[in-house]
C-alpha positions as CSV (number, residue, x, y, z in Angstrom):
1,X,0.0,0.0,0.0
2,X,1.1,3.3,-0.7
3,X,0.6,6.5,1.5
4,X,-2.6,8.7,0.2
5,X,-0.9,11.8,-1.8
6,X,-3.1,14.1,-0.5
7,X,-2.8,16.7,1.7
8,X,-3.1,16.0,6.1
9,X,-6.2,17.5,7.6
10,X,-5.2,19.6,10.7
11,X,-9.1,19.9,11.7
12,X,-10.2,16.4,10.8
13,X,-9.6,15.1,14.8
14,X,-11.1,18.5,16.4
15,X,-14.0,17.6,14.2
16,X,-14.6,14.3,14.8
17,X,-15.1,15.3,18.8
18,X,-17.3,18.4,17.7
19,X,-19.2,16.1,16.1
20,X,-19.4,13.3,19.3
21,X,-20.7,16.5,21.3
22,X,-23.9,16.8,18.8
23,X,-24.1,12.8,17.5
24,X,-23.7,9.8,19.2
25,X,-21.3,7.9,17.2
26,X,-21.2,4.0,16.3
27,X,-17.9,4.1,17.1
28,X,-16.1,4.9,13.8
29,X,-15.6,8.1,12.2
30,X,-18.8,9.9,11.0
31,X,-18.8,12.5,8.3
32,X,-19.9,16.0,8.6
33,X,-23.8,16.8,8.0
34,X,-23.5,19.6,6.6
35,X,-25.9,21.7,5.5
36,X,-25.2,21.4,2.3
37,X,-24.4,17.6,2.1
38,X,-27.9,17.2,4.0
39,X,-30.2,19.5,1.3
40,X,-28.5,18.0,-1.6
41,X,-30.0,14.6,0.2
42,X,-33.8,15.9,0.4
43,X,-34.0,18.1,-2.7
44,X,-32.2,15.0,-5.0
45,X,-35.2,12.5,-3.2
46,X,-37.9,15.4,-3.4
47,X,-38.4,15.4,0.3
48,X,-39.6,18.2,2.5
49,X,-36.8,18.9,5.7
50,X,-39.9,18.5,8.2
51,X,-41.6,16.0,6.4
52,X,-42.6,13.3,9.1
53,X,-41.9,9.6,8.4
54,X,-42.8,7.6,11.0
55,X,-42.9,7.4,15.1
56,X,-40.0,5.1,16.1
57,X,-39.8,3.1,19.1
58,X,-38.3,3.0,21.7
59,X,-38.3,6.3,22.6
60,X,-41.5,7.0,20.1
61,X,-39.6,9.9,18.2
62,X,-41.5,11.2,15.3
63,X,-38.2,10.8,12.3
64,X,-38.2,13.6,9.9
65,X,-36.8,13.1,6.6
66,X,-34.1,15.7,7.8
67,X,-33.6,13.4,10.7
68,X,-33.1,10.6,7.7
69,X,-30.6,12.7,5.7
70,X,-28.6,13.6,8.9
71,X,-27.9,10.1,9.8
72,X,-27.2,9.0,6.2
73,X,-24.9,11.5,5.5
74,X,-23.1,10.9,9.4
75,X,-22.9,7.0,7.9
76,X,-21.3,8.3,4.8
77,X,-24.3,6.9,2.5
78,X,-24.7,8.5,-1.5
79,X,-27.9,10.5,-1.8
80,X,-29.3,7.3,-4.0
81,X,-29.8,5.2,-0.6
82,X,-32.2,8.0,1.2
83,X,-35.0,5.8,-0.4
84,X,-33.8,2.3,1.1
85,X,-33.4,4.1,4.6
86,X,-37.2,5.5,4.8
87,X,-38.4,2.1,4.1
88,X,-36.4,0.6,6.8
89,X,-37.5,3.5,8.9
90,X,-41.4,2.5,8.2
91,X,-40.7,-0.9,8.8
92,X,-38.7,-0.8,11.8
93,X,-41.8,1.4,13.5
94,X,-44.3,-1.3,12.8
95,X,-45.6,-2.0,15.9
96,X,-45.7,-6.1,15.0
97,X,-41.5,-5.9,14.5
98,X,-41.3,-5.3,18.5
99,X,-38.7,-3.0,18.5
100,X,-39.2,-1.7,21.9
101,X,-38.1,-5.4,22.8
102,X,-35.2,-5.8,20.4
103,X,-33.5,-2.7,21.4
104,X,-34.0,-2.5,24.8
105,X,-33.4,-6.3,25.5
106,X,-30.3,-8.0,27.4
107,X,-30.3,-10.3,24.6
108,X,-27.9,-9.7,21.5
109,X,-30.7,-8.9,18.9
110,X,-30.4,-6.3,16.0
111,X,-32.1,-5.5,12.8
112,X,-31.2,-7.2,9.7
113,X,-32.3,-5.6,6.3
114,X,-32.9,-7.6,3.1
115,X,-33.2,-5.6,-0.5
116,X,-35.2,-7.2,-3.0
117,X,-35.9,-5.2,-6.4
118,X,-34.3,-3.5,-9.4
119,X,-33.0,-1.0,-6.3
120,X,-30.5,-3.6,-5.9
121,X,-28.6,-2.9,-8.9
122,X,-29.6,0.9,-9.2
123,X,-27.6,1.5,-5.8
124,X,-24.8,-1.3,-6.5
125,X,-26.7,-3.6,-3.3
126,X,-24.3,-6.1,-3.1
127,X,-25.9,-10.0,-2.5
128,X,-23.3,-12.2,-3.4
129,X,-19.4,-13.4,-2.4
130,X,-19.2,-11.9,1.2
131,X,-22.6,-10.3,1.3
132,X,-23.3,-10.1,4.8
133,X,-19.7,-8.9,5.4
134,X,-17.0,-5.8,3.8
135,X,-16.0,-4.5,0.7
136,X,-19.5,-2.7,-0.4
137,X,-20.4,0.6,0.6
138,X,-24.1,0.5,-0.1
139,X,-24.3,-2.7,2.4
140,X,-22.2,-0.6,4.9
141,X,-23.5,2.3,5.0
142,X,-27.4,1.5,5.1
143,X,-27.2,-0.6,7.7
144,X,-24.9,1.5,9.6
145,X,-27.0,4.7,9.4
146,X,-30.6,2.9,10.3
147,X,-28.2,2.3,13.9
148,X,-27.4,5.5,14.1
149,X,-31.4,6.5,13.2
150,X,-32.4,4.3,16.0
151,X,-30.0,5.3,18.0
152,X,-29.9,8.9,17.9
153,X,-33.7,9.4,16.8
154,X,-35.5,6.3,18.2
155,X,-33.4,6.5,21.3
156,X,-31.4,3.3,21.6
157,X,-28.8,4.4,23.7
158,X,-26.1,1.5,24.5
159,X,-25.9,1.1,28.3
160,X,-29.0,3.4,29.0
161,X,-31.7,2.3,26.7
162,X,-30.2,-0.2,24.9
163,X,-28.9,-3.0,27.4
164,X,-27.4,-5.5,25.4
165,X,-24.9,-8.0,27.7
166,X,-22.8,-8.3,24.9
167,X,-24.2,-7.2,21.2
168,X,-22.9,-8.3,18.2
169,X,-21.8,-6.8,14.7
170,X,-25.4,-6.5,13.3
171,X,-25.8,-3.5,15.2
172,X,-23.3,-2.0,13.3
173,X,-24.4,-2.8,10.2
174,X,-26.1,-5.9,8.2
175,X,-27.9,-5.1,5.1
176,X,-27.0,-6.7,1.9
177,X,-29.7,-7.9,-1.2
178,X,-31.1,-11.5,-2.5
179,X,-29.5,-13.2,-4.9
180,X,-32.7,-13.2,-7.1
181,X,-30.8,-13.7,-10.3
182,X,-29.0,-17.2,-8.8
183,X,-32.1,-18.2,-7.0
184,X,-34.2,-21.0,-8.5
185,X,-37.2,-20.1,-6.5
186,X,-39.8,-16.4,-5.9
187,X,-37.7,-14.2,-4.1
188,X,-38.7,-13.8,-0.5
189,X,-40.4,-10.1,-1.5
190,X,-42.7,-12.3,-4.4
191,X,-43.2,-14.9,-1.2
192,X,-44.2,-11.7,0.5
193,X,-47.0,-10.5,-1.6
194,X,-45.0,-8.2,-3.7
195,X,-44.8,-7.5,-7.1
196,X,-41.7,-9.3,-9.0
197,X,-40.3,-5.7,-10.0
198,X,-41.6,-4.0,-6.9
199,X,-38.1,-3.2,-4.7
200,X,-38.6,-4.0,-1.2
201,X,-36.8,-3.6,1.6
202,X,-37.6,-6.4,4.7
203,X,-36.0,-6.6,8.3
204,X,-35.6,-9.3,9.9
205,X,-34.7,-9.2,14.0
206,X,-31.8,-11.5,14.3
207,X,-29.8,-12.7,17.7
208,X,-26.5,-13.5,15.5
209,X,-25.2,-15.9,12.7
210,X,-24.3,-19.5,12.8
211,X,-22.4,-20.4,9.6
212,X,-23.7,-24.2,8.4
213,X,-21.3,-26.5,6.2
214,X,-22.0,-28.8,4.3
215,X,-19.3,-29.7,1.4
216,X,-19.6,-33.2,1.3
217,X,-23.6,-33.9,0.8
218,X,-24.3,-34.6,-2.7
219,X,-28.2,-34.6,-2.2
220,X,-30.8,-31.6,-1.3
221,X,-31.5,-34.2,2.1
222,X,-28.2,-34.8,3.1
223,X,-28.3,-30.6,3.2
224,X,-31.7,-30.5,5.0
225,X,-30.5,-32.4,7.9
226,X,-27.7,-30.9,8.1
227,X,-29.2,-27.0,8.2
228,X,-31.7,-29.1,10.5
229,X,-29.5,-30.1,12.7
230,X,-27.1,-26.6,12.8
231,X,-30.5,-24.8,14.1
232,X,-30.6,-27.0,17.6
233,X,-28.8,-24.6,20.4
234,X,-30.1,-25.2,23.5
235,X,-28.6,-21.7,24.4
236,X,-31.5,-20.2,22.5
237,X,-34.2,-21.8,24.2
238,X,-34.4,-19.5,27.0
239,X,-37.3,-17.2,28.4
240,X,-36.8,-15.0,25.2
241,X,-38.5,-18.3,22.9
242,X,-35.7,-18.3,20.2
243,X,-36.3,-22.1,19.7
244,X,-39.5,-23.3,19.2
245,X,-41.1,-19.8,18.1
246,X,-40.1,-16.6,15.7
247,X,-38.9,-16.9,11.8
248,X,-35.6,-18.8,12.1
249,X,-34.0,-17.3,8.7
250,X,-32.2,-19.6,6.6
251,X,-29.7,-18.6,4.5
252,X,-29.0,-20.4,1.6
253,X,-25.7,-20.0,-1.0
254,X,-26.7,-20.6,-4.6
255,X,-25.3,-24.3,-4.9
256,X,-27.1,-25.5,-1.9
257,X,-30.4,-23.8,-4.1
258,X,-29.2,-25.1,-7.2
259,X,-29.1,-28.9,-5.4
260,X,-32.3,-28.6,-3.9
261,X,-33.9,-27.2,-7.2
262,X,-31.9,-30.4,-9.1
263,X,-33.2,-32.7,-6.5
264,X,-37.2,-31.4,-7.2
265,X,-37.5,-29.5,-4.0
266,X,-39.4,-26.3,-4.4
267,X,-38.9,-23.6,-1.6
268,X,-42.3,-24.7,0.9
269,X,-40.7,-28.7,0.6
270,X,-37.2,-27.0,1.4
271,X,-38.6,-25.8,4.5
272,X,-41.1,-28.5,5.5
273,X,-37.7,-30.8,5.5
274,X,-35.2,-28.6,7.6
275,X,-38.6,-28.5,9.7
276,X,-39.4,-31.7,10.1
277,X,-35.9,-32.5,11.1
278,X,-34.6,-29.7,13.3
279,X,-36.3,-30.9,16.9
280,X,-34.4,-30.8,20.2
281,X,-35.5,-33.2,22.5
282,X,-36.5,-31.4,26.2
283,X,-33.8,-34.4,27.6
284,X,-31.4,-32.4,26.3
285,X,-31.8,-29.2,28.2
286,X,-30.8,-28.6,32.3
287,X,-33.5,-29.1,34.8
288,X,-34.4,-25.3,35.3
289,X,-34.4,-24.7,31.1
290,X,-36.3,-28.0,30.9
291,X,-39.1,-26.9,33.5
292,X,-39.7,-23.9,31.9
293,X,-39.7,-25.1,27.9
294,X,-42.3,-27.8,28.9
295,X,-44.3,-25.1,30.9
296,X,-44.1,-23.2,27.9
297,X,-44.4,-26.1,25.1
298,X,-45.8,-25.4,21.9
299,X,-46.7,-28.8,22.5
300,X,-48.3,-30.3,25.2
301,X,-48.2,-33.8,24.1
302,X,-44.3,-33.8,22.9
303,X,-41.2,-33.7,24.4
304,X,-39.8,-32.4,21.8
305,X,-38.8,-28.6,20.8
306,X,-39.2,-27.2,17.5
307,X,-36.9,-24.5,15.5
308,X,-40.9,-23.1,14.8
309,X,-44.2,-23.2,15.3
310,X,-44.6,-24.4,11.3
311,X,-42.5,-24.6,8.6
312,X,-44.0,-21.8,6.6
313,X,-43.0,-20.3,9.7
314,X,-39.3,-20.8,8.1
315,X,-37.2,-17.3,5.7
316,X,-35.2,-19.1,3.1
317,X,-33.7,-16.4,1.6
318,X,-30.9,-17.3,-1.7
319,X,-27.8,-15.5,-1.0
320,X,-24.1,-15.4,-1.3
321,X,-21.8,-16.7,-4.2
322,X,-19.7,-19.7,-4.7
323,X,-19.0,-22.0,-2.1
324,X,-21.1,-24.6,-0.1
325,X,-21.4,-22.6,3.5
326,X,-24.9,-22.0,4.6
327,X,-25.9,-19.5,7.5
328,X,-28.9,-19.7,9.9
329,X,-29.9,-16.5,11.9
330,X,-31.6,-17.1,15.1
331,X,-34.4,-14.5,15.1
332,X,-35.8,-12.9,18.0
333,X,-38.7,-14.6,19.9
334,X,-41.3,-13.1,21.8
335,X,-43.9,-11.2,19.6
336,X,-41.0,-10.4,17.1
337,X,-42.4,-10.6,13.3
338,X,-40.4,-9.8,10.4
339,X,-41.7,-6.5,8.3
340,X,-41.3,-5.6,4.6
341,X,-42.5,-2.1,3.4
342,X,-41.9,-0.9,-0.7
343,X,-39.0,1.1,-1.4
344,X,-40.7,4.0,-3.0
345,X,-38.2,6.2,-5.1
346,X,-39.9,9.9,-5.7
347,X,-39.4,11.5,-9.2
C-alpha cells in the first residue's frame, strides 16, 4: 500500500469530537452533515426537511426526513440510498417488529435488512461473495446509518436504553440484497405479496449468525439435515422463545439452491424438510431450562422442541456466491415478526 498523496487535515480530529458533542457515534468516524451535504439529500429525493416519516420506538420519536438525511450523511451513504433508509425506517416502527423489545433487550438482537428489487442494482446492493460482510459501501453504510437512526432518533442508547450484555456486529451494520438472479425459487419479497419488480426492503430481528457447512452432501436431504440439525442450540431456548417460536431465517448460498432445485424440492418442501428434522429433545436441556420449555411447550403432548411453530414459519432467503457454506440467523422470539414495506423512489 502506498501513503494517500493528498494533503493532512489539521481539523479532521477537532471535528470528529465536535461532532461526538452533537451525534452519538457508532464508534467509527462519521462524516460532517453539513448543511449542504444534507439539502442536496432531500431536494435530489424530493423530500420536504420536516416531512414526518414515521414514530419510532423505543423512545417514540416522530423521524423527519431531515432526521433521515442527517444520519445518512453521518454514515457516509450516497444520496441514491435515502429511499432504502425511509423504508427501513417505516418498517422498523411497525408495531408487529417489537422493537421496543429488540433494542432494549439484554439479549444480543439487532435488525437485519434484506433488499429485493431492481434497487438492488440501481444503488450497486451487493448479494453475493461476502454479502453479509466488507468490501461494499451500499451494504455498509445503510445498515450502519438505520443504527445510528435508531440510536440517535429512536433512542437506543447503548448502556441506558439499549442494554445489550454483549451485542454483536449487526448492530453495526447488516444489510446486503437477495440473490434473485442465482435463486431457483420467488424471491422472499414475491413470497411476501410483492410484485416481482416492486423493490422492497424487509428486516428481519436476528440474535447472530451460525455459519452451516455442508461440502460433502451430494443430495438436497443430506443438506436439510444438516441445516436441521445446525438450528438445535439449547442456548437459545431460553425465556426470550428463540427455539420453538419466531422466523428462524435460513440462508442459503446458490449451490445448496441449485441442489435442492436439481433434487425437485421447491422452496415450501425446502422448509417442511429442515422443519421436520430440526427438533431438540427437552432431555437435552438442564433441569431449570427444561421446567420452563415444557411449561411453555408449543406442544403439550411432545417432548420435543421445534426450531418453529410451522415450517411456513421458516425465511429461506438465496444469498451469497460460490461456495457450499450456509448460515442460519436465530431470530428474535417473543412477539417479534419480520416486516417488509416498498421502497418508493420519488421522481
Amino acid at each position: 500500500m502506498n501513503i494517500w498523496p493528498g494533503h493532512h487535515d489539521d481539523q479532521w480530529e477537532s471535528i470528529q469530537t465536535t461532532l461526538l458533542t452533537h451525534y452519538r457515534s457508532d464508534g467509527l468516524p462519521l462524516v460532517p452533515p453539513t448543511a449542504t451535504r444534507v439539502a442536496a439529500m432531500l431536494e435530489q429525493n424530493h423530500f420536504e426537511a420536516r416531512e414526518e416519516i414515521a414514530l419510532l420506538p423505543p423512545g417514540f420519536e416522530n423521524v423527519t426526513a431531515q432526521d433521515i438525511a442527517i444520519c445518512a450523511v453521518l454514515a457516509g451513504c450516497k444520496n441514491t440510498y435515502f429511499p432504502v433508509l425511509v423504508a427501513g425506517v417505516q418498517a422498523l416502527s411497525d408495531m408487529a417488529f417489537n422493537l421496543v423489545g429488540i433494542a432494549t433487550t439484554t439479549g444480543s438482537a439487532a435488525p437485519l435488512y434484506i433488499i429485493n428489487g431492481p434497487i438492488v442494482e440501481t444503488i450497486e446492493l451487493n448479494g453475493q461473495n461476502n454479502a453479509l460482510g466488507s468490501g461494499h459501501r451500499a451494504n455498509a453504510t445503510i445498515g450502519r446509518a438505520m443504527s445510528l437512526i435508531l440510536q440517535n432518533v429512536g433512542g437506543a442508547i447503548p448502556g441506558e436504553v439499549d442494554m445489550a450484555t454483549l451485542g454483536q456486529p449487526a448492530k453495526y451494520t447488516c444489510c446486503f440484497a437477495e440473490n434473485e438472479t442465482q435463486s431457483p425459487w420467488s424471491s422472499l419479497h414475491e413470497e411476501r405479496g410483492f410484485a416481482k419488480n416492486a423493490s422492497v426492503l424487509t428486516v428481519v430481528g436476528i440474535a447472530g449468525t451460525v455459519e452451516v457447512n455442508d461440502s460433502d452432501s451430494q443430495e438436497a436431504s443430506g443438506l436439510a439435515t444438516t441445516f436441521a440439525q445446525s438450528m438445535l442450540i439449547a442456548g437459545v431456548s431460553g425465556g426470550a422463545g428463540l427455539l420453538g417460536g419466531g422466523e428462524p431465517l435460513c440462508l442459503l448460498p446458490p449451490e445448496w439452491a441449485a441442489m435442492f432445485d436439481r433434487d425437485g424440492y421447491s422452496k415450501s418442501q425446502v422448509k417442511q424438510a429442515i422443519w421436520e428434522q430440526a427438533i431438540l429433545s427437552v432431555d437435552k436441556l438442564p433441569p431449570a431450562l427444561r421446567q420452563h420449555r415444557m411449561g411453555a411447550a408449543l406442544d403439550p403432548k411432545s417432548s420435543i422442541i421445534r426450531v418453529a411453530e410451522k415450517a411456513e414459519d421458516l425465511m429461506l432467503v438465496v444469498v451469497g456466491g460460490v461456495g457450499r457454506k450456509a448460515a442460519y440467523a436465530p431470530t428474535w422470539g417473543g412477539t417479534t415478526q419480520a416486516i417488509s414495506r416498498p421502497i418508493l423512489v420519488r421522481q
